[in-house]
VOGU-366629 format. One record per residue: x, y negated, z of N, C-alpha, C, O, CB in turn; residue in one letter. Coordinates in steps of 0.2 Angstrom, whole numbers, plus 5000, padded with zeros to 4 digits. Atoms other than C-alpha are relative to their C-alpha. Glycine has a CB too. Layout:
N
XYZXYZXYZXYZXYZA
...
***
This chain:
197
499850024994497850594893500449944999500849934994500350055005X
499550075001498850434896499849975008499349955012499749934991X
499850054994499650344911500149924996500349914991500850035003X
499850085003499650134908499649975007499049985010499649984991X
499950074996499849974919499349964997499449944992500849954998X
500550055000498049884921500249945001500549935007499650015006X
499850084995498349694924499449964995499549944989501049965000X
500750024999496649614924499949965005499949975011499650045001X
500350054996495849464928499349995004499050045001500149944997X
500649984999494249454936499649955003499849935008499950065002X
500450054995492849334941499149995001498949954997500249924997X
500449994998491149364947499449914995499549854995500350025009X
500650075005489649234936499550005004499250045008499550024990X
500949995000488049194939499849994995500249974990499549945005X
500349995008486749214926500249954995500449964989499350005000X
499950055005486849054919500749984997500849964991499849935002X
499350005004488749054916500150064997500550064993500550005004X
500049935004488549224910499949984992500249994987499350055002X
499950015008487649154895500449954999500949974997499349994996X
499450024999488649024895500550024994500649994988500350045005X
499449975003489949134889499950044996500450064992500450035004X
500549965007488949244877500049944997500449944992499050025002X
500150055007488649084868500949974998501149974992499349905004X
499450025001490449024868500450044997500950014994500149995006X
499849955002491049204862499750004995500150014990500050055003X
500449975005489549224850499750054999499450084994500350014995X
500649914999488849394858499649994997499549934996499650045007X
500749975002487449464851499850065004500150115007500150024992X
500049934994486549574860500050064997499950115000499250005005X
499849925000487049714850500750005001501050065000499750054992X
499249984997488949684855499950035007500450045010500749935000X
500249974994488249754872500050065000499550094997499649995003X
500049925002488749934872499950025008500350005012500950034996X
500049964994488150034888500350055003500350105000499650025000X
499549964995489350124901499850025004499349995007500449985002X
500149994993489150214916500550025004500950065002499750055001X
499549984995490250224930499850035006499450005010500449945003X
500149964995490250374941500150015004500050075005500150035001X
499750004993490950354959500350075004499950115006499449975005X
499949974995491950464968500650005006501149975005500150034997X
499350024995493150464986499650085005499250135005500049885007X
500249954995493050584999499549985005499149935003500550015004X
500650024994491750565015500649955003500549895002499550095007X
499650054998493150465023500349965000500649925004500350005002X
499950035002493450375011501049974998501449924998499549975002X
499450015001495250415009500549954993501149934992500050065001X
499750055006495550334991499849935001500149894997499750024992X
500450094998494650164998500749965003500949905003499249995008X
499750024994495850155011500850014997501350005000499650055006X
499349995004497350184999500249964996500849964994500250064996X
500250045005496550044987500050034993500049994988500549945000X
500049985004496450174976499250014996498749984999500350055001X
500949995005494650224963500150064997500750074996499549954993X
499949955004494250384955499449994999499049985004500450055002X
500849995002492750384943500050044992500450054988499749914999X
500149995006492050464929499749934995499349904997499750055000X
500450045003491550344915499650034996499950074993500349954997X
500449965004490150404905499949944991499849884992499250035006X
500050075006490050284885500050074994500450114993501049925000X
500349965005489050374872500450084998500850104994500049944994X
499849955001489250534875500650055002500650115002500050004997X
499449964998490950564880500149965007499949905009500650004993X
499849994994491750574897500750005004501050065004499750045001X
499450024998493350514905500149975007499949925010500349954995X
499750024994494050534920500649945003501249955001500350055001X
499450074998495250354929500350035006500050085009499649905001X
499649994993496150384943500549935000500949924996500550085001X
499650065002496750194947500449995007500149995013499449944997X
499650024993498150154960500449935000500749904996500550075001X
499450065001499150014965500750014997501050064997500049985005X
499450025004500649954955500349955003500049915005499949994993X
499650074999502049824959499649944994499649884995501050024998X
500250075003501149734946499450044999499550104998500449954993X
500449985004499349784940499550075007499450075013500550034991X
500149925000498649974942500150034996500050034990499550025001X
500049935005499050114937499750034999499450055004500350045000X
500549955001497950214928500150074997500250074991499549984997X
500249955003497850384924499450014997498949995000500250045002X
500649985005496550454910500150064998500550084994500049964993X
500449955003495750604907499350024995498850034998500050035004X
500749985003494550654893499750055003500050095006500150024993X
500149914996493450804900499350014994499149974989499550005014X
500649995003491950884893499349985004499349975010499950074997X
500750014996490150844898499850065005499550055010499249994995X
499949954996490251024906500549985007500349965013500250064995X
499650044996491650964917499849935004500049935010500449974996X
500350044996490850814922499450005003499349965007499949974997X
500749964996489250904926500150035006499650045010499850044996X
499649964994490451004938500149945004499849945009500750054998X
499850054996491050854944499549985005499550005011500349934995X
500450054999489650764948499450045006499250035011499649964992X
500249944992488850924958500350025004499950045009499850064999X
499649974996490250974967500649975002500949985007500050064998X
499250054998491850844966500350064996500550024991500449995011X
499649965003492650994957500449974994500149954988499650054999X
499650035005493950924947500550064995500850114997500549935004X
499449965006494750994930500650025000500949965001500149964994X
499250005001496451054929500249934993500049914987500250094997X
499650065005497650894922500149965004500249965010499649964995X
499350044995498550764926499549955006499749945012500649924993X
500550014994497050694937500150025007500450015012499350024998X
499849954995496950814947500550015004500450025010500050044997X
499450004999498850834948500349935003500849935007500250024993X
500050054997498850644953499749995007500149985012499649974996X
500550004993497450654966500350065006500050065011499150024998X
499849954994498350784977500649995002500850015007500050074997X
499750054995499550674981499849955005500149915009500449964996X
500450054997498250574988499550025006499450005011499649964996X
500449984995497050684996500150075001500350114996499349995000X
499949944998497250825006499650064998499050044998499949995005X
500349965002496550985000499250025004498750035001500450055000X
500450004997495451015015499449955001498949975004500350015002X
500650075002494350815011500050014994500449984991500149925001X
500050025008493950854994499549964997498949965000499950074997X
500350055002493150724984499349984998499350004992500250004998X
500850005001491050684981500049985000500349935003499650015002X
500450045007490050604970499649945006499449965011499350064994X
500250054998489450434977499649954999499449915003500449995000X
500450025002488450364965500249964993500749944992499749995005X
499850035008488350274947499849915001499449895004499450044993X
500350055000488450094942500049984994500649964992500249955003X
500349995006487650074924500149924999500049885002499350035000X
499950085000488349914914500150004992500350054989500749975004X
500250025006487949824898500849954998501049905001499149975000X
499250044998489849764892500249994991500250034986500750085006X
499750015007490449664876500749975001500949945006499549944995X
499350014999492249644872500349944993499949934988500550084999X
499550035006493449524860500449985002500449965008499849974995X
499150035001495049464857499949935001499649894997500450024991X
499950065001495549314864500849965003501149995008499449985002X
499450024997497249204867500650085001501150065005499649985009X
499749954999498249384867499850055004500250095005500449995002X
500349984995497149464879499350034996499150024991500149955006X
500749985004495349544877499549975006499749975012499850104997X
500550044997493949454884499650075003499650124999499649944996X
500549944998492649584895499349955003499249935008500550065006X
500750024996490849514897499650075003499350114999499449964993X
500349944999490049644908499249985004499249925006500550045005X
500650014997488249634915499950065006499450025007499450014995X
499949974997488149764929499350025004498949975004500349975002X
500649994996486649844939500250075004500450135002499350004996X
499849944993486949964954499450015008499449965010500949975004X
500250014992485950004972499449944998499549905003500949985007X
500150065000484849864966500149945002499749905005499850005001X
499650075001486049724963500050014990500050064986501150005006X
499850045006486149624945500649965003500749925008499449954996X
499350065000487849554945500549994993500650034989500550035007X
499850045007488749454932500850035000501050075004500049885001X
499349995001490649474926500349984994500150004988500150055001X
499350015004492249404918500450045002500750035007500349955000X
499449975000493449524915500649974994500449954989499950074999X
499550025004495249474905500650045000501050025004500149935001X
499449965001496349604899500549984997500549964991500050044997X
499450045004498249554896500450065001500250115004500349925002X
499249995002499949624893500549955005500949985008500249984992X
499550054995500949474903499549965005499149925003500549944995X
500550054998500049414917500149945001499649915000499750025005X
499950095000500849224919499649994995499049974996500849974997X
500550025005500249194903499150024998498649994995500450024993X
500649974999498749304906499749945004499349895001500050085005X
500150044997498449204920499549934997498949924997500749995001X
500250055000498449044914499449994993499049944992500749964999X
500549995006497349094897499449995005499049965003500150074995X
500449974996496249144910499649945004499049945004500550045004X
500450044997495948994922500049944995499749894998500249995006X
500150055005496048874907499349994996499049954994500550004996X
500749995004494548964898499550005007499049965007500050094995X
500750064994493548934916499949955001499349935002500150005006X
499950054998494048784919499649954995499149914996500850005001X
500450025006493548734900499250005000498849954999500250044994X
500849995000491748804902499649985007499050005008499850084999X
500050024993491648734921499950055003499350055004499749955002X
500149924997491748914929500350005005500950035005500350054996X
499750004996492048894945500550105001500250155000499449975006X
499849955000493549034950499850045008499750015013500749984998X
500349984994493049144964500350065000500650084995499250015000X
499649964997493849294973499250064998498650064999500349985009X
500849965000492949444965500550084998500850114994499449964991X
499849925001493349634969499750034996499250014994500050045005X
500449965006493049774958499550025000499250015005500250054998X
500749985001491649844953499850075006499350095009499950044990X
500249944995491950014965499849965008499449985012500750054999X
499950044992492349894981499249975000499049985006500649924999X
500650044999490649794977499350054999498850045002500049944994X
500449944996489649984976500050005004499549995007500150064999X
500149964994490250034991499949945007499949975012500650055000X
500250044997489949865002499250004998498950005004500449934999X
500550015002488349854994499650085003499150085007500049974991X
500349954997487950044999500150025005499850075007500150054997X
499850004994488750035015499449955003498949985006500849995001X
500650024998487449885018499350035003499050025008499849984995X
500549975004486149975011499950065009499750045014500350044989X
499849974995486450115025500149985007500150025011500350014998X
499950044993486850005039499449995003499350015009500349934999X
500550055001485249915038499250064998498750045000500349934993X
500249935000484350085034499249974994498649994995499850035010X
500250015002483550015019500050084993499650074988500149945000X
***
């Protein structure tokens, strides 16, 4: 388990800037390692509405609970390893593990809304080191959407920052206002729903 400060940049590609930045990095397509992200909130969406996420990530085999909340700077995350049994519970019932998760999320939701599975968004994701920070190329697919991403993990965001919009700026990457991956499930499944597709 472990508590730690997220502070992440993020900007939304289209394809061709995607490779792009594959070529510019040097991916290969076997630095693409596959992930899944599990969705979970209540039916009222009480962690949305707190700007909070809670997910399982699933990545070769093994399984870790986030619970990510806001911070004066960043997010906070807490992390729980679980077993695939655990997550299996999860994923049928919301039923969450004893730990600090758990122990987290019951400051947030009431006993009575307990939390349910929402659905997965499956992503093909290469990393490296750059400028002090780690670069995140993610490829994404959910609800049937493909969508592109830059992610940029730092330690100081000023200097995060500016690493950040200089390496766009360089590869002419326009910067764009781009919410998280859970925010853009659930607009995309609220759609989906609306529209009764």
């Amino acid at each position: 388990m472990s508590e730690q400060i997220e502070i992440e940049f993020k900007n939304l590609l289209i394809e061709e800037e995607f490779e792009r930045l594959k070529t510019f990095f040097s991916f290969a397509r076997e630095d693409f390692k596959k992930q899944v992200n599990h969705y979970f909130d209540t039916n009222h969406f009480t962690l949305k509405e707190q700007g909070c996420a809670l997910r399982i990530r699933e990545k070769i085999g093994h399984f870790e609970i986030t619970l990510k909340q806001p911070a004066p700077v960043g997010l906070l995350e807490t992390n729980q390893e679980i077993s695939p049994h655990d997550a299996q519970n999860m994923l049928a019932g919301g039923e969450l593990p004893e730990g600090p998760v758990r122990t987290a999320l019951s400051n947030l939701v009431d006993q009575t809304n307990p939390v349910a599975y929402f659905g997965s968004l499956t992503t093909e994701r290469a990393e490296k080191e750059y400028c002090g920070g780690l670069v995140v190329l993610d490829h994404s697919t959910y609800l049937g959407i493909h969508d592109y991403e830059l992610e940029y993990e730092v330690e100081d965001e000023e200097s995060g920052r500016e690493s950040f919009h200089t390496l766009l700026s360089g590869l002419n990457i326009p910067v764009r206002k781009t919410d998280n991956k859970i925010m853009r499930f659930y607009r995309q499944k609220q759609w989906i729903s609306q529209s009764g597709h």
